[in-house]
VOFIPA-536933 format. One line per field, with one value per residue: residue number from 1; x negated, y, z negated of N, C-alpha, C, CB in turn. Coordinates in steps of 0.05 Angstrom, whole numbers. Each point is the difference from the previous one (the first is absolute). Glycine has a CB too. Layout:
seq	[NUM; ...];
n.x	[X; ...];
n.y	[Y; ...];
n.z	[Z; ...];
ca.x	[X; ...];
ca.y	[Y; ...];
ca.z	[Z; ...];
c.x	[X; ...];
c.y	[Y; ...];
c.z	[Z; ...];
cb.x	[X; ...];
cb.y	[Y; ...];
cb.z	[Z; ...];
END
This chain:
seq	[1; 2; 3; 4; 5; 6; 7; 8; 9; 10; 11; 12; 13; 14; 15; 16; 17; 18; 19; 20; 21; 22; 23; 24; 25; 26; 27; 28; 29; 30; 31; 32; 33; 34; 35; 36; 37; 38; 39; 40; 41; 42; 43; 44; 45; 46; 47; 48; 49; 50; 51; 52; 53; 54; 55; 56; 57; 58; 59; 60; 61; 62; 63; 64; 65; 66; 67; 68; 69; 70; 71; 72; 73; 74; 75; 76; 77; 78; 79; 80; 81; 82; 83; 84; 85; 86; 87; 88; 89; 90; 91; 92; 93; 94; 95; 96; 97; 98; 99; 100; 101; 102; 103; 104; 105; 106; 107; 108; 109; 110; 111; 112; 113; 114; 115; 116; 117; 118; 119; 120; 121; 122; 123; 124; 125; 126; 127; 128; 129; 130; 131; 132; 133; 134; 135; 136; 137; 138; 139; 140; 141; 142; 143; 144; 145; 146; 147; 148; 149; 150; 151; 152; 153; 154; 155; 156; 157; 158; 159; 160; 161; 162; 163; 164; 165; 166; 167; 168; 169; 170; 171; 172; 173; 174; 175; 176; 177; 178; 179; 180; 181; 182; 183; 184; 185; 186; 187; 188; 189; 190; 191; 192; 193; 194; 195; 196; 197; 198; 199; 200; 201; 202; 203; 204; 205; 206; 207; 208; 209; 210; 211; 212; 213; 214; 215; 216; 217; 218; 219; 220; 221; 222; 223; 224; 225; 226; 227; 228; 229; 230; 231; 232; 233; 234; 235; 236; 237; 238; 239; 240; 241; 242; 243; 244; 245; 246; 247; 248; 249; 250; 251; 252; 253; 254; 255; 256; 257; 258; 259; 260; 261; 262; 263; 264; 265; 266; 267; 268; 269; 270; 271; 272; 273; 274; 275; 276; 277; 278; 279; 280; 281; 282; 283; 284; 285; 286; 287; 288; 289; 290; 291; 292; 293; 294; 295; 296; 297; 298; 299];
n.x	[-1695; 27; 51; 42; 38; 20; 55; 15; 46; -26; 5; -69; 20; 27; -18; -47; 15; -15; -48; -19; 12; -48; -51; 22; 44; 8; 31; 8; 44; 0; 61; 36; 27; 12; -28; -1; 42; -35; 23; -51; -6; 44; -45; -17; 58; -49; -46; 12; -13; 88; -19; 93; -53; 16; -54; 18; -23; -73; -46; 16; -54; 0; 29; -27; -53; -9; -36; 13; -67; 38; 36; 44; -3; 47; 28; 32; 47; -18; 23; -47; 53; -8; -28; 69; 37; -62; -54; 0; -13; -39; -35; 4; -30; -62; -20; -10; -12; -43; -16; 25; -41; -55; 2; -12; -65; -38; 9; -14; -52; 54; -40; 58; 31; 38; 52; -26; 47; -35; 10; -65; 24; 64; 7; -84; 22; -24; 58; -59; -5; -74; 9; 7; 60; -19; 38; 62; 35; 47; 3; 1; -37; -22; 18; -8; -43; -30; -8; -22; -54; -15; -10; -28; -24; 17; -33; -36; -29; -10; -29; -64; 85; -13; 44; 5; 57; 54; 5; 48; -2; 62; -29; 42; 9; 42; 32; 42; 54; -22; -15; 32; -3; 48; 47; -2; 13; 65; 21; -26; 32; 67; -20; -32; -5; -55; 34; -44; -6; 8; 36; -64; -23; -49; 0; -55; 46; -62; 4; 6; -40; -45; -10; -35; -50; -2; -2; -30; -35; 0; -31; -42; 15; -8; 39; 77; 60; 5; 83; 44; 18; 1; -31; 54; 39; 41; 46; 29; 14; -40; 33; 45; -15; -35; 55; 40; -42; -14; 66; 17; -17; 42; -32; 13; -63; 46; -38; -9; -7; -49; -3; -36; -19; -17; -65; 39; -56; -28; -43; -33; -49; 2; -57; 1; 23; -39; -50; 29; 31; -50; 64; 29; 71; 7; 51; 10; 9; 10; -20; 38; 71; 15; -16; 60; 43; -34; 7; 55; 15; -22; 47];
n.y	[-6186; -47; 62; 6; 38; 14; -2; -56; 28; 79; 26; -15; -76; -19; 18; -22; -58; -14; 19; -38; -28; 23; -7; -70; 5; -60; 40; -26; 29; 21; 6; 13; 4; 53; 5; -65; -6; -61; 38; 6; -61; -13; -7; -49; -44; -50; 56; -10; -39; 24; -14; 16; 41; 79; 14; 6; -94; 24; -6; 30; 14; -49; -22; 61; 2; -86; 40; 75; 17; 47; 21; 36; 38; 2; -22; 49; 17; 8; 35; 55; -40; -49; 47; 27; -60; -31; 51; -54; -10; 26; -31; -48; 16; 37; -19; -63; -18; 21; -34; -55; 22; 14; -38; -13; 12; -3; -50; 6; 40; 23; 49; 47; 22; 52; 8; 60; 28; 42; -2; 32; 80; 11; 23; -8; 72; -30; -41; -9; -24; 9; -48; 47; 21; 7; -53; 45; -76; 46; -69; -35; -11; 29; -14; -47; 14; 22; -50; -23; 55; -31; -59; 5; 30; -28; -63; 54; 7; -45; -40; 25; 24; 4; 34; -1; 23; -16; 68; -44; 51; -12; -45; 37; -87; -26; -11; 81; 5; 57; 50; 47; -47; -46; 60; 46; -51; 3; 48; -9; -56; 38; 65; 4; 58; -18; 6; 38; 0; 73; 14; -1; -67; 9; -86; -9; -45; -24; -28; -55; 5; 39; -33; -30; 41; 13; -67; -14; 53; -23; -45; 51; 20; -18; 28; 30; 20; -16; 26; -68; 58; -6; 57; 16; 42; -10; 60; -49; 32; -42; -57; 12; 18; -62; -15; 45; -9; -72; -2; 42; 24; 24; 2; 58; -1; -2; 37; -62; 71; -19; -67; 43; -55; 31; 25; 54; -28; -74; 3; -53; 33; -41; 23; -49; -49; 21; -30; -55; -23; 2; 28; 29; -6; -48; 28; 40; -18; -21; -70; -9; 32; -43; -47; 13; -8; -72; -22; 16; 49; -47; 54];
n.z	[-127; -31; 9; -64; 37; -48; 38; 48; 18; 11; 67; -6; 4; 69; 32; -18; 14; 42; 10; -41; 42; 58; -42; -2; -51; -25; -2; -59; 20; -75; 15; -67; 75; -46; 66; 19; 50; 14; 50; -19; 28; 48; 17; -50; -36; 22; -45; -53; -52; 30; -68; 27; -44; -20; 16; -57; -16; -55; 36; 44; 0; -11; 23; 48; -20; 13; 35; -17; 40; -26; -27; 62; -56; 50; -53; -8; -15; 68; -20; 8; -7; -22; -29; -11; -27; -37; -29; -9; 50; 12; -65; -2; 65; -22; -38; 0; 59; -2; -38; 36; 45; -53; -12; 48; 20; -41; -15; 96; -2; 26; 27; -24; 66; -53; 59; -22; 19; 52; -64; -4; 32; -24; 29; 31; -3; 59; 39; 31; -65; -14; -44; -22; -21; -62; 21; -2; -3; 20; -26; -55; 55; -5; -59; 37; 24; -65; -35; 62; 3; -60; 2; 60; -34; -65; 26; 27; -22; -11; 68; 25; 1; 47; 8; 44; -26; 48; -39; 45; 55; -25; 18; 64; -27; 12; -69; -24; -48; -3; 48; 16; 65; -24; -2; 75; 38; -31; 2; 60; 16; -9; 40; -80; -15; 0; -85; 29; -71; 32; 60; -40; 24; 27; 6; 16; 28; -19; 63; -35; 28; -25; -70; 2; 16; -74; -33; 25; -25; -58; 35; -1; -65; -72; -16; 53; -44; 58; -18; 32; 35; 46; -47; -1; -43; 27; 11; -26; 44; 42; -17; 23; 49; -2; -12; 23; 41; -9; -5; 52; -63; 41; -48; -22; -15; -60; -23; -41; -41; 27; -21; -36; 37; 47; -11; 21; 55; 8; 59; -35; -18; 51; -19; -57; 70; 33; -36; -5; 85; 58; -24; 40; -9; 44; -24; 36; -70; 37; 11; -42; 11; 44; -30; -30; 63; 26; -71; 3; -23; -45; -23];
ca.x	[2; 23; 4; 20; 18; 18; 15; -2; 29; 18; 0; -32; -18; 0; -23; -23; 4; 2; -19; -20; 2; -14; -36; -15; -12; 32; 12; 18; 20; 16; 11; 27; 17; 29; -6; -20; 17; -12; 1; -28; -30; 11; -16; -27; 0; -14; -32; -7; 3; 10; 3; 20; -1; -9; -25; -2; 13; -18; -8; 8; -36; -20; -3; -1; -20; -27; -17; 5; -18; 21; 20; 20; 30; 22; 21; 10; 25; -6; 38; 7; 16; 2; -16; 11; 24; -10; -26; -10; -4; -24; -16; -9; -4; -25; -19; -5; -11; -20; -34; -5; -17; -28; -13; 3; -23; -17; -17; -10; -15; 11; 9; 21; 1; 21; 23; 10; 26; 3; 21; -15; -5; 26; 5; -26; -2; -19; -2; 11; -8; -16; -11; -7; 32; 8; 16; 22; 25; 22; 17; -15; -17; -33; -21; -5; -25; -17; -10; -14; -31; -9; -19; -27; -31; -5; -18; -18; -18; -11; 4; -11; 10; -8; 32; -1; 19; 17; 19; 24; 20; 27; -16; 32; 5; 20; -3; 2; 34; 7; -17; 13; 5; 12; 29; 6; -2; 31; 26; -2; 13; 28; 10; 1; -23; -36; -8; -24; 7; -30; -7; -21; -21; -16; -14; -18; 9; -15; 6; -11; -19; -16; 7; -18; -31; -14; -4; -24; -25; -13; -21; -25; -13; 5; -4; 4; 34; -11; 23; 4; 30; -12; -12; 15; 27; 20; 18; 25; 24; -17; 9; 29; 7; -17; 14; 24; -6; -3; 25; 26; 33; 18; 5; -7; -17; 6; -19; 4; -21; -24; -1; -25; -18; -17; -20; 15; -15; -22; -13; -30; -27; -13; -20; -21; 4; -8; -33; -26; 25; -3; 27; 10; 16; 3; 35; 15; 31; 18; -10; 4; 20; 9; -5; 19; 28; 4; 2; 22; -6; 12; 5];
ca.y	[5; -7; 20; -3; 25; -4; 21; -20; -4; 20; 9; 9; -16; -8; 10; -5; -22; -2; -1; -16; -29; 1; 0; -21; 0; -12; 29; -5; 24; 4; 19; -18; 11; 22; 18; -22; -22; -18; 9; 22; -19; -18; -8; -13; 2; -36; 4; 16; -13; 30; -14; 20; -5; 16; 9; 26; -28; -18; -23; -4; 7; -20; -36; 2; 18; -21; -6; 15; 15; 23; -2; 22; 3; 16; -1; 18; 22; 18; 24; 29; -4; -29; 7; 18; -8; -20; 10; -37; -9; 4; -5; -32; -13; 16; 5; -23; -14; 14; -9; -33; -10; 9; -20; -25; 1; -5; -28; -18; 19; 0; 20; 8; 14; 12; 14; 22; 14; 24; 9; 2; 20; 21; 27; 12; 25; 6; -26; -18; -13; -14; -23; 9; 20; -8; -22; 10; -16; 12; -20; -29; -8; -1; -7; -26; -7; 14; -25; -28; 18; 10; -22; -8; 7; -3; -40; 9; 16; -15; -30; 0; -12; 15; 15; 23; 19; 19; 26; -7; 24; -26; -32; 1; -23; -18; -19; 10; 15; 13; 24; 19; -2; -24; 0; 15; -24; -3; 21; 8; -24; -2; 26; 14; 24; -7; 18; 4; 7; 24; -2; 19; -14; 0; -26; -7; -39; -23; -16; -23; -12; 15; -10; -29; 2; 14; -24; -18; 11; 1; -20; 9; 21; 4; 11; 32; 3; 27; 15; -18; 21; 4; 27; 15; -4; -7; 13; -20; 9; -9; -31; -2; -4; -21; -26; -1; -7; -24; -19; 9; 9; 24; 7; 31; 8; 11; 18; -11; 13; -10; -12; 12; -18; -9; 18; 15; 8; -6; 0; -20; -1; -25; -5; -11; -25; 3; -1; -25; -22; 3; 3; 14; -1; -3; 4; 33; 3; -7; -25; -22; 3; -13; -25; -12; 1; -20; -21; -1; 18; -17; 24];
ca.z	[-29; -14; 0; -8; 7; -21; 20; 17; 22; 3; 16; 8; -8; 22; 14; -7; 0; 23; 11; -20; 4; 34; -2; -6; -29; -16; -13; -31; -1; -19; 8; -18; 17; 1; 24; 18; 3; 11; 30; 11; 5; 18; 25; -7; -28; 6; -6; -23; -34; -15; -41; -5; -23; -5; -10; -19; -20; -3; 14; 34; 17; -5; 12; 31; 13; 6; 31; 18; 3; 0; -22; 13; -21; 2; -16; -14; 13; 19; -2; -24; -16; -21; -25; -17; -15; -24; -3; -12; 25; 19; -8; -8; 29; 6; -21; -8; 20; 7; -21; 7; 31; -18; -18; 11; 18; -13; -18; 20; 20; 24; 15; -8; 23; -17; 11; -14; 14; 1; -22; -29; -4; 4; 13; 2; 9; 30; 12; -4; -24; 12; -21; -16; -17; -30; -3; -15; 11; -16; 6; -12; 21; 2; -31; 0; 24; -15; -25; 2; 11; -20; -11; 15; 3; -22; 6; 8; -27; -30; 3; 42; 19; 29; 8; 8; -2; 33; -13; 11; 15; 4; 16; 26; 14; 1; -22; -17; -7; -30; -2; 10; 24; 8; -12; 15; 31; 0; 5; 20; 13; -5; 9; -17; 5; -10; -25; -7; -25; -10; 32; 0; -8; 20; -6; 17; 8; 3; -4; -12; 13; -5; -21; -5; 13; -11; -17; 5; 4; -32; -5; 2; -10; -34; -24; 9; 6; 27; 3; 27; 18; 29; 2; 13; -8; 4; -18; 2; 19; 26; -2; 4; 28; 15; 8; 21; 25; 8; -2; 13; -29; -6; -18; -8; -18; -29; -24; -32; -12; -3; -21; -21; -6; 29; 12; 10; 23; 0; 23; 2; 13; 14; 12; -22; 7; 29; -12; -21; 3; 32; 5; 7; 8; 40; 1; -9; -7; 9; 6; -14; 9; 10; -6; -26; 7; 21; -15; -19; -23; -17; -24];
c.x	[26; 19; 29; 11; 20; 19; 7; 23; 20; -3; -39; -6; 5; -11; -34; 1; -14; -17; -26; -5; -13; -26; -9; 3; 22; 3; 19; 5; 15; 22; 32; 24; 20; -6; -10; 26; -9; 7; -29; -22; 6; -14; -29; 2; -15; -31; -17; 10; 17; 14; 25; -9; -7; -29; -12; 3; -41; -15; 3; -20; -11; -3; -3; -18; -25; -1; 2; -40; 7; 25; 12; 18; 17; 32; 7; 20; -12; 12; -9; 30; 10; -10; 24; 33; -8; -35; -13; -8; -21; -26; -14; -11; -33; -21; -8; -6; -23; -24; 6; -13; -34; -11; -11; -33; -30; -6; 3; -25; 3; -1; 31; 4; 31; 13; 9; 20; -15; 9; -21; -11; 24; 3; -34; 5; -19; 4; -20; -7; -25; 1; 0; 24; 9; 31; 22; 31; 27; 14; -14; -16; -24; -10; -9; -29; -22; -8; -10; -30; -15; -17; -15; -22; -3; -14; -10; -25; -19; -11; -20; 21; 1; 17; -4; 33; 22; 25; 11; 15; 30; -1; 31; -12; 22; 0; 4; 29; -7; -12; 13; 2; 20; 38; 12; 3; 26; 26; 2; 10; 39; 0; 0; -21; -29; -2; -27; 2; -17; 4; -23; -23; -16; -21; -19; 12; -27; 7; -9; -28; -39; -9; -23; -33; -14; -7; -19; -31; -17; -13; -30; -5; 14; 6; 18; 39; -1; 37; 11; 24; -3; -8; 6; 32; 18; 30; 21; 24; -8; 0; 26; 8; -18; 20; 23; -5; -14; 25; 17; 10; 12; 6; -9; -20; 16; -25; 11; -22; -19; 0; -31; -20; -21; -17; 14; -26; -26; -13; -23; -27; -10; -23; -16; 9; -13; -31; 1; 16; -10; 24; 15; 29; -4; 22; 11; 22; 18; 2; 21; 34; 18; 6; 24; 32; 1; 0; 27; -4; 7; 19; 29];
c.y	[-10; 26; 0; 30; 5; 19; -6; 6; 29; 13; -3; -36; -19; -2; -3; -30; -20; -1; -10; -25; -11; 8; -23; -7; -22; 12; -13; 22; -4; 15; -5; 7; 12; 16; -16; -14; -20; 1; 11; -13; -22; -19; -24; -10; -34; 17; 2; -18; 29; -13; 30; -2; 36; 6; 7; -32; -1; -15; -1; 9; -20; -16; 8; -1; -29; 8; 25; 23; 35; 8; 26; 7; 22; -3; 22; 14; 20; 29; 17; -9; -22; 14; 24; -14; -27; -3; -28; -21; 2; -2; -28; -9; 16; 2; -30; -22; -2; -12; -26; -3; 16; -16; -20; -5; 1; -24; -20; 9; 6; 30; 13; 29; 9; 22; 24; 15; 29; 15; 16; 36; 20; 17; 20; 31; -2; -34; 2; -19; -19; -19; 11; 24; -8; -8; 6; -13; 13; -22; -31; -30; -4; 1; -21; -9; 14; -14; -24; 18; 0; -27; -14; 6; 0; -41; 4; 0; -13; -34; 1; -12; 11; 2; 9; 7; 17; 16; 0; 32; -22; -12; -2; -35; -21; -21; 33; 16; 16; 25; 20; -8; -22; 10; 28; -12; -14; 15; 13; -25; -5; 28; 14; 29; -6; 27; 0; 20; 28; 7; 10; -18; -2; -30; -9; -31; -6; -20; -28; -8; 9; 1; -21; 1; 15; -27; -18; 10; 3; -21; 11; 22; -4; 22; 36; 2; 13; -10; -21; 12; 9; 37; 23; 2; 5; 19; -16; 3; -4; -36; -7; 1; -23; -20; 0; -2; -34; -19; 8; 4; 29; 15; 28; 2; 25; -1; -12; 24; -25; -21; 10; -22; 1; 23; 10; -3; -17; -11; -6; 2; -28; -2; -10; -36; -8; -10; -27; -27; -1; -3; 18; -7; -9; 2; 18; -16; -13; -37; -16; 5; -25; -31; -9; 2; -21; -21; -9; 12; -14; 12; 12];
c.z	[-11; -10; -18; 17; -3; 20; 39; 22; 1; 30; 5; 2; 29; 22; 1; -3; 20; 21; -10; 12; 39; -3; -11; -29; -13; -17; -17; -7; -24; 2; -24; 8; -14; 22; 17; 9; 21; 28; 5; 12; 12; 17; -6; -32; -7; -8; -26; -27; 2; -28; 3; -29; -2; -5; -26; -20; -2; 19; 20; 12; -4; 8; 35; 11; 3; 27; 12; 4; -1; -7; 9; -20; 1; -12; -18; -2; 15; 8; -11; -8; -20; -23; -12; -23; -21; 0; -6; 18; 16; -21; -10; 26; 11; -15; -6; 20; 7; -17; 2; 34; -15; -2; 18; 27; -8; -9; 34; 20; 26; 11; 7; 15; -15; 19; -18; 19; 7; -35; -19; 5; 0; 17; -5; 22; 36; 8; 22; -29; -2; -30; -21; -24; -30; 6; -20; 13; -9; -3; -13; 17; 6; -22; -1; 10; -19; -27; 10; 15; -25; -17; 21; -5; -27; -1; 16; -12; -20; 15; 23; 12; 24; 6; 16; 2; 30; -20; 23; 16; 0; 22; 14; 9; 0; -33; -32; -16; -24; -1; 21; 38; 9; -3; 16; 32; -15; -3; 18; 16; -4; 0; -31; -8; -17; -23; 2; -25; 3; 30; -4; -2; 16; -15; 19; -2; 16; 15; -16; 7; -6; -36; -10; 13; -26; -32; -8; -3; -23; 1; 4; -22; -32; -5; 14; -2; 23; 9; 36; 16; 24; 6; 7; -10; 9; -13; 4; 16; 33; 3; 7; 23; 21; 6; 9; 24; 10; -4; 9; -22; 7; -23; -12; -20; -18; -23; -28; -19; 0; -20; -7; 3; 19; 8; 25; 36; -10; 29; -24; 10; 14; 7; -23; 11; 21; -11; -12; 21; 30; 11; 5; 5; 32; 6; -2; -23; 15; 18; -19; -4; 21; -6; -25; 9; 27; -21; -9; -21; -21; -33; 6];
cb.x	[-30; -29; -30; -12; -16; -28; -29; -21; 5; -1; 57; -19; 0; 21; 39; -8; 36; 27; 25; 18; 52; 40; -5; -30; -23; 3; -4; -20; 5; -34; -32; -21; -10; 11; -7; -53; 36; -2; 54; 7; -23; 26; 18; -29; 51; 35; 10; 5; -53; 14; -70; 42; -15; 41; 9; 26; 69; 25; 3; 45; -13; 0; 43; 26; 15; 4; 11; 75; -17; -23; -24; -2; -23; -30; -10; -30; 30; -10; 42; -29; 2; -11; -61; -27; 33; 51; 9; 32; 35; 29; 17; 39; 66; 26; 20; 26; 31; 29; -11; 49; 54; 10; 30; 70; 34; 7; 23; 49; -24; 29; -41; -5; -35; -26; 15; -43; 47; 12; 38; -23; -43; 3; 68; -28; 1; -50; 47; 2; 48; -30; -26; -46; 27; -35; -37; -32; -28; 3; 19; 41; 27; -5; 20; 49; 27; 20; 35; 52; 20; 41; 32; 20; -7; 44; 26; 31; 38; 47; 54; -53; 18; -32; 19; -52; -40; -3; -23; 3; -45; 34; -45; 10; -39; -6; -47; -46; 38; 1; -47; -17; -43; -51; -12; -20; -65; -23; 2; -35; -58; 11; 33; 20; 43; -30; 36; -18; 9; -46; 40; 25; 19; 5; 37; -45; 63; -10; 14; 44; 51; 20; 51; 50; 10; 24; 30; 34; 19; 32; 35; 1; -8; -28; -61; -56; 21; -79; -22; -17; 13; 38; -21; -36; -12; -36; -16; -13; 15; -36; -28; 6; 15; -47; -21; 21; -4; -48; -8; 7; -26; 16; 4; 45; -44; 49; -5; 9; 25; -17; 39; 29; 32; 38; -43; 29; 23; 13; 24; 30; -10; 33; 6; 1; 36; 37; -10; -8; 49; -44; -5; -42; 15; -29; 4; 0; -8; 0; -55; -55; -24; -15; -57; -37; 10; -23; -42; 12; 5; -46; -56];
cb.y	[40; -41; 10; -35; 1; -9; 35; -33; -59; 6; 28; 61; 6; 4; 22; 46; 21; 11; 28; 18; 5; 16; 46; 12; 57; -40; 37; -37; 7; -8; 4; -2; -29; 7; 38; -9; 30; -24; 14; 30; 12; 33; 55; 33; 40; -38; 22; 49; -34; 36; -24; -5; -62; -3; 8; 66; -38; 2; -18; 7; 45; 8; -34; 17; 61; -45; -50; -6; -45; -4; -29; -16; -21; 5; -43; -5; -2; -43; -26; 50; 27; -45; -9; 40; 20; -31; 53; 4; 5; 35; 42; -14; -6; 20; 47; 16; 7; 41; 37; -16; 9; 26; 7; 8; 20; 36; 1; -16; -11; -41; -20; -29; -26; -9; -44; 3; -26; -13; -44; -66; -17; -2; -3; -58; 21; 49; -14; 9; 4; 34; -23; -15; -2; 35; -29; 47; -44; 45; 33; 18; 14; 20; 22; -2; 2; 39; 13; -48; 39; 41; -7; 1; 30; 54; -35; 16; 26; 30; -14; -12; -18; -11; 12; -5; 1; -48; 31; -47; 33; 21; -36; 72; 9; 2; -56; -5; -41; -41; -26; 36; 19; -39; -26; 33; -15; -26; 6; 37; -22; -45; -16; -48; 37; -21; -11; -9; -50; -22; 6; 40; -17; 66; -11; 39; -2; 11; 31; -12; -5; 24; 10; -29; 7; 59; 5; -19; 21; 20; -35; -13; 34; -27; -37; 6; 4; -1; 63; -47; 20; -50; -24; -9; 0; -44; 44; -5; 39; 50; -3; 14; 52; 7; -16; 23; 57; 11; -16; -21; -22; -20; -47; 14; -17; -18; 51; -66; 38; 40; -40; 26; -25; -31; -25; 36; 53; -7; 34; -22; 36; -5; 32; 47; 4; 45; 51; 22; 13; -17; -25; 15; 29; -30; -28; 39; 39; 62; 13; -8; 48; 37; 7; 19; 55; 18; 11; -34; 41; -29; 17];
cb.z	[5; -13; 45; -49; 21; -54; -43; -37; -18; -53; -10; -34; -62; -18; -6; -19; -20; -17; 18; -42; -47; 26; -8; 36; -4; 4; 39; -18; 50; -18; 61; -41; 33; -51; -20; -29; -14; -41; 0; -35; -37; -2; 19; 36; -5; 55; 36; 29; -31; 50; -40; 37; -7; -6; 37; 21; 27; -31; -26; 1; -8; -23; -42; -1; -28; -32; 10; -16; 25; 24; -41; 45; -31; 37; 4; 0; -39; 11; -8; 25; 31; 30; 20; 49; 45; 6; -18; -32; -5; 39; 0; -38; 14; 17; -20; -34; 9; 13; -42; -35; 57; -24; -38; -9; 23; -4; -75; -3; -25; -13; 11; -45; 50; -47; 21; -29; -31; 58; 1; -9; 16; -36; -14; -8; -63; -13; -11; 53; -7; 44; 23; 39; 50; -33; 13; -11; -1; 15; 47; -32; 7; 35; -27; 5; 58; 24; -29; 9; 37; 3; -37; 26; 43; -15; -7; 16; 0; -46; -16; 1; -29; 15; -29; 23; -45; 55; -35; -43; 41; -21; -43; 34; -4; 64; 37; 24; 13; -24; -15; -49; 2; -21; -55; -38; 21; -11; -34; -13; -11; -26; 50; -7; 5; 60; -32; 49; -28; -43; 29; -21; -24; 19; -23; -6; 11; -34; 32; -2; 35; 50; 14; 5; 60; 29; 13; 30; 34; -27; 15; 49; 51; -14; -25; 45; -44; 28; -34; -23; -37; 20; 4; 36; -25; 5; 0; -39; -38; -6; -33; -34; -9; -22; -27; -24; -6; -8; -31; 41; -51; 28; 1; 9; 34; 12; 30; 15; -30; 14; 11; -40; -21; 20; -19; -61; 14; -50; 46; 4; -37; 12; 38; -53; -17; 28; -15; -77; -37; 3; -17; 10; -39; 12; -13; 58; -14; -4; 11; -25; -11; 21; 16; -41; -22; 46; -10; 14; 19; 27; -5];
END
């Protein structure tokens, strides 16, 4: 198949990429590298059509999406904290992006595979979190992901466009910064101490890899959202001591207040992936962990 994948040169899209470009396919890649970068595609960058360009601009889908048969959309601001310090920003990239790839897929009749977040259900009372829960974002993030979902099924609805929908847990691997496992692996490698905001948080990680299989598995299936994580949560103060122990650190575990923006407790239902997807997690934590402090920490 011919395949685009917006968002291409960042941490996920790369990846996907990658294993796009090893099943045979041709892949065209959009990406307007501020979080991407042509390292990230190094290995196969001779394989692929990559266009530096924004998604949320005129016309850039469109011309990308000729011949395509599919259309991965993971471009966008990824960060809570970014979204919180430039809302405009995340909306123009989330929101407006979002409905141009849409548009876009439709008047070609592309099939529209959409990266959503954990974020979109906030501080949900019963976990673990299924599909079905109501959708209360605390953060301009997840309001975002919750408007581009929105307009999916709304060109859904009215256009017959065909989708499907992944709701993201936090995605651990190499090539990745700025998040909470890459930027605590490095203050653990210089003995510094490990702020944890709140210490009370409870997360479910993902790895990449386990990520992209689930990616690939939407080709078989429509019109569904289904929740992608490993189902299991993670107390941040149990993280911390993980990664002081896989890296010999020394470093001390410190207490910052909580940040409001950030979801405090969340854990992932998985058996609607398991059922419609025939997908399952295969990577502990701690595995992929390892894997990202043999790659190099890049944060």
């Amino acid at each position: 198949m011919k395949v685009l994948v917006t968002g291409g040169a960042g941490f996920i899209g790369s990846f996907l990429v990658e294993r796009l470009v090893g099943l045979g396919h041709q892949v065209v890649v959009i990406d307007y590298l501020t979080r991407g970068s042509r390292e990230n595609l190094s290995r196969i960058v001779d394989s692929i059509d990559l266009i530096e360009a924004d998604v949320s601009e005129d016309k850039v889908v469109d011309i990308a999406l000729e011949g395509c048969h599919i259309a991965y959309h993971l471009a966008g601001m990824s960060q809570v904290m970014t979204s919180v310090r430039q809302p405009d920003l995340c909306f123009k990239y989330n929101m407006v992006g979002t409905y141009k790839v849409a548009k876009a897929c439709v008047a070609k009749q592309v099939k529209l595979v959409f990266t959503s977040s954990r974020e979109v259900y906030g501080n949900i009372e019963r976990l673990p979190a299924t599909e079905d829960d109501k959708l209360m974002a605390v953060n301009p993030y997840g309001a975002s992901k919750i408007a581009g979902e929105s307009i999916i099924r709304a060109y859904a609805n009215t256009y017959d466009l065909d989708f499907v929908i992944l709701r993201l847990a936090n995605v651990v691997g190499p090539k990745d910064f700025g998040r909470v496992i890459p930027i605590l692996l490095k203050q653990c490698l210089v003995n510094g101490p490990l702020t944890l905001f709140g210490g009370h948080q409870i997360l479910d990680f993902v790895g990449v890899l386990d990520v992209i299989e689930a990616l690939i598995q939407t080709q078989d299936t429509s019109g569904v959202t289904v929740n992608i994580g490993s189902g299991v949560g993670v107390n941040i103060v149990d993280l911390a001591n993980l990664l002081k122990r896989l890296t010999g650190s020394r470093s001390e575990i410190v207490f910052a207040d909580r940040r409001q923006e950030e979801v405090e407790r969340f854990t992932t239902d998985i058996s609607l992936a398991q059922k419609l997807l025939g997908w399952k997690p295969k990577t502990s934590l701690e595995d992929t962990i390892k894997w990202v402090i043999k790659s190099g920490i890049t944060s």
